[in-house]
Structure formats: structure tokens, C-alpha cells
Backbone as ProteinMPNN parsed JSONL, in Angstrom:
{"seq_chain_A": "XXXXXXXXXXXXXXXXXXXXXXXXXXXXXXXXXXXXXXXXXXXXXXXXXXXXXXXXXXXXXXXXXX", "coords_chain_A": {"N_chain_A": [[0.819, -1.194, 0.0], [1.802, 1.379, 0.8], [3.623, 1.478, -1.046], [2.107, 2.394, -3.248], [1.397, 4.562, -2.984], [3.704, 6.101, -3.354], [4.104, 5.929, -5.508], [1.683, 7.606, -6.748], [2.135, 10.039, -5.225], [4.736, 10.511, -6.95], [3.343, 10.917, -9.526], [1.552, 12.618, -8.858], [3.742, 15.36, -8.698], [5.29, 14.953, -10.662], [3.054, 15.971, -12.473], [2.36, 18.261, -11.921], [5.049, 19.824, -12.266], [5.24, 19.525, -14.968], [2.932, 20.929, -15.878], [1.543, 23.358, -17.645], [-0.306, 25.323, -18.21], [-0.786, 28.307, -16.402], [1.473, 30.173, -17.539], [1.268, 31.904, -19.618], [-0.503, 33.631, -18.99], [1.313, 34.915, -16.614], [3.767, 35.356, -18.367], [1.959, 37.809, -19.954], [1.278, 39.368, -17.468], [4.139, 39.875, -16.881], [4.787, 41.464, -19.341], [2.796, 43.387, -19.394], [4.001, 44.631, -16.746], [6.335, 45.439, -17.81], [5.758, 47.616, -19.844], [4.393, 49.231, -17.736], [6.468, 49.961, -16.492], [8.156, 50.99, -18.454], [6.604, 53.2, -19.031], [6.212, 54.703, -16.936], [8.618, 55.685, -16.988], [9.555, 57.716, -19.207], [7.847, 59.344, -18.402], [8.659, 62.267, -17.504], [9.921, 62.691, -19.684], [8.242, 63.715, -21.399], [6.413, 65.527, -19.897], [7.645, 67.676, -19.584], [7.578, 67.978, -22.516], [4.84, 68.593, -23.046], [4.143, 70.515, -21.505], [5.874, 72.772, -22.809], [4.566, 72.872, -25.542], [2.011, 73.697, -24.444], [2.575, 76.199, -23.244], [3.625, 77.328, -25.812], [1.348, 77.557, -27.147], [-0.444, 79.166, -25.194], [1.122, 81.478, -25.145], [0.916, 82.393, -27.716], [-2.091, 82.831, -28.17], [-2.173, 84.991, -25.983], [-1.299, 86.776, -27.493], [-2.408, 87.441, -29.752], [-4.963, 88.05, -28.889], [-4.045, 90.117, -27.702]], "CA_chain_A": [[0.0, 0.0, 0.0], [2.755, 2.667, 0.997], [4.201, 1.289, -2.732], [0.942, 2.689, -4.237], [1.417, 6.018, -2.295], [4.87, 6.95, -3.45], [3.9, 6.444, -6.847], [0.703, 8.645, -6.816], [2.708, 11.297, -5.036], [5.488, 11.016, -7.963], [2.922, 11.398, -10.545], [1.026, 14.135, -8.97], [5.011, 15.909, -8.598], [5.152, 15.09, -12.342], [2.078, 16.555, -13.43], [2.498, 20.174, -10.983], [6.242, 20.251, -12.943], [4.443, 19.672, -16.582], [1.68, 21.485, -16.146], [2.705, 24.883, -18.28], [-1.353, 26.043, -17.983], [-0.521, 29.469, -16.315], [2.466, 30.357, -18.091], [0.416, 32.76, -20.878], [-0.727, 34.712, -17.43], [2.711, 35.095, -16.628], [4.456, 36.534, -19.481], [1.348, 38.775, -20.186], [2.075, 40.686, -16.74], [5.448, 40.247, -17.047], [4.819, 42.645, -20.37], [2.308, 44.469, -18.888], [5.031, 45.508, -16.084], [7.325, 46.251, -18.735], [4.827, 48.814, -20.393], [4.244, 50.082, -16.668], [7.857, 50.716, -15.927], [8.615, 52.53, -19.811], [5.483, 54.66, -19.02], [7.052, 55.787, -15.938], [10.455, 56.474, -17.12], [8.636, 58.372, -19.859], [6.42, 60.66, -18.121], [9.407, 63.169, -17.288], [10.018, 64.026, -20.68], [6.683, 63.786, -21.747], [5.412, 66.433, -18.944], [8.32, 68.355, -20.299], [6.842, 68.564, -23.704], [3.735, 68.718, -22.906], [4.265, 71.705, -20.345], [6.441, 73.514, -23.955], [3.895, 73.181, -26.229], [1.053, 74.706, -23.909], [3.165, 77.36, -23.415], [3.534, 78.203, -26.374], [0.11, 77.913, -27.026], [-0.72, 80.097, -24.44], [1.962, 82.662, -25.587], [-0.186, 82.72, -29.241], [-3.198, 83.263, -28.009], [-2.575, 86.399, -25.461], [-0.625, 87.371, -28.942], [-3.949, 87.383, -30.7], [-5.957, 88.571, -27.972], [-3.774, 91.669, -27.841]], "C_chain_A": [[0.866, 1.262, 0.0], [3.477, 3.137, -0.689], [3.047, 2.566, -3.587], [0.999, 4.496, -3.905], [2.463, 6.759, -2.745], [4.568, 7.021, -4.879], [2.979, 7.486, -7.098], [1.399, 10.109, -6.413], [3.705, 11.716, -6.012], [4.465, 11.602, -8.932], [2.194, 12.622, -10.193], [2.507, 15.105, -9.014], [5.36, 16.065, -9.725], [4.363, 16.06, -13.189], [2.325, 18.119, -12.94], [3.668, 20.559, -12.272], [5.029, 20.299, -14.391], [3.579, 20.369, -16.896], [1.752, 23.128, -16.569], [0.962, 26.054, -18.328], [-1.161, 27.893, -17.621], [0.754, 30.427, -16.378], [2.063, 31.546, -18.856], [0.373, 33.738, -19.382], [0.444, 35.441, -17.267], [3.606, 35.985, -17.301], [3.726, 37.661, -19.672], [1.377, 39.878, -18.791], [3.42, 40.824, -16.633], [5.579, 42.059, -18.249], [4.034, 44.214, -20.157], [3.48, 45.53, -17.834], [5.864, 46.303, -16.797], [7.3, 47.541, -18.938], [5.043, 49.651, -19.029], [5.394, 50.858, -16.835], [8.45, 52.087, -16.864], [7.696, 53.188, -19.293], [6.06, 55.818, -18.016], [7.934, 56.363, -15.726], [10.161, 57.435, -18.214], [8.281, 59.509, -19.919], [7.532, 61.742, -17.917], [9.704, 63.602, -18.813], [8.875, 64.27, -21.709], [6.03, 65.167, -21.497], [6.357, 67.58, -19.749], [7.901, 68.939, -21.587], [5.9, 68.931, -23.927], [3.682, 69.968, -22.484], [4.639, 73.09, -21.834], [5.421, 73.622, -24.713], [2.692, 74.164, -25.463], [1.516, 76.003, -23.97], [3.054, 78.296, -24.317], [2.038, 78.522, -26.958], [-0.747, 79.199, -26.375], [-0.325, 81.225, -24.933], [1.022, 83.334, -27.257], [-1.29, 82.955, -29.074], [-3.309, 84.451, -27.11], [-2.194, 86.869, -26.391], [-1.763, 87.96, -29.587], [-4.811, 88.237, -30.128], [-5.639, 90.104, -27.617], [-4.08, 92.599, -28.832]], "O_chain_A": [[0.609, 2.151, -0.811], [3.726, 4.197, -1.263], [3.405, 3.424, -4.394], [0.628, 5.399, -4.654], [2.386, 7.984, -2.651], [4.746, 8.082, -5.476], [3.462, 8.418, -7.74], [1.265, 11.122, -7.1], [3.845, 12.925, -6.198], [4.637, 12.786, -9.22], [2.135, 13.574, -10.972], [2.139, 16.027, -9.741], [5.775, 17.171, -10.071], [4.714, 16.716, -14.17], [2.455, 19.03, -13.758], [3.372, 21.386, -13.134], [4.15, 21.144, -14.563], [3.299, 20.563, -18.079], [2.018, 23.99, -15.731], [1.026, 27.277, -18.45], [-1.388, 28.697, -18.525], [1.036, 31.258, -15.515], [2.852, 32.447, -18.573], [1.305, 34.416, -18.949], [0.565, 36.558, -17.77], [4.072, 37.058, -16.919], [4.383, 38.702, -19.645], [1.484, 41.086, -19.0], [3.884, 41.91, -16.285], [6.116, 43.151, -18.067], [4.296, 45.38, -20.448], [3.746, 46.717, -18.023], [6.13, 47.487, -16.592], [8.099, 48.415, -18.602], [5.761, 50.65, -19.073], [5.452, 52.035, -17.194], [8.861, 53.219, -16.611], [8.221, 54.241, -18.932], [6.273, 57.028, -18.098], [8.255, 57.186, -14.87], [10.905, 58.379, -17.948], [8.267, 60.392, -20.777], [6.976, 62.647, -18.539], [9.715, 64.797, -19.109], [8.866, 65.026, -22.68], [5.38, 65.833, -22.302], [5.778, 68.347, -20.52], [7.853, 70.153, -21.784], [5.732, 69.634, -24.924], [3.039, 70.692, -23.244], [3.939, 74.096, -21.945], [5.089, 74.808, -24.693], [2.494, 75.3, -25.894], [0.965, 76.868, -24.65], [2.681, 79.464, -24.197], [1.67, 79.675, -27.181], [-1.497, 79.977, -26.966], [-1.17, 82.074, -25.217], [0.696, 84.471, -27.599], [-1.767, 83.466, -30.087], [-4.355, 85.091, -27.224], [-2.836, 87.916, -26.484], [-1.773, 89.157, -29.873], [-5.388, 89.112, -30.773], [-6.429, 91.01, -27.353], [-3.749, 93.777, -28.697]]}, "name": "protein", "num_of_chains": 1, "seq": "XXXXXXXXXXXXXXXXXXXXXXXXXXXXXXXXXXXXXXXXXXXXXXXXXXXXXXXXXXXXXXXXXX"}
């Protein structure tokens, strides 16, 4: 009986290792993090450009308005 026990516990030990099911999960936040991390290294010269163009925006329209 104990015989019958060590095998069942190999094959469930087998199947956990083989079993590649949530692997797809995995990589897809792996990539998602990725994305996160560029976004956040990013946003500094982003805000930067963002901040320049308003500006000048701004600057053209009291232009106008004068």
C-alpha cells in the first residue's frame, strides 16, 4: 500500500512540474510591467513637452488677444 502512495505522489510531482497552464498569465504581466515601468520612465520628458507646447500655445493666443 505505501508502494501505491509513493507512486501517486510522484505522478502528482510530475504533473504540478508539466503542467505549463498558467504560463500565458505570466508573461502577459510580465509585459504588462514592462509597459508600466517605460510609461514611468517616460512621463518626465513627456510632462516636459507637454508643459512647452502649452506654453507656447498660451503665448499665441494672449498674442492674438492683444
Amino acid at each position: 500500500m505505501k508502494q501505491h502512495g509513493n507512486r501517486l505522489r510522484r505522478l502528482a510531482i510530475q504533473r504540478f512540474w508539466s503542467d505549463n497552464q498558467g504560463q500565458d498569465l505570466i508573461e502577459y504581466a510580465l509585459a504588462a510591467g514592462l509597459v508600466a515601468v517605460a510609461a514611468v520612465a517616460a512621463m518626465p520628458v513627456l510632462t516636459t513637452t507637454i508643459d512647452h507646447v502649452f506654453s507656447r500655445i498660451a503665448t499665441i493666443v494672449q498674442s492674438a488677444v492683444s
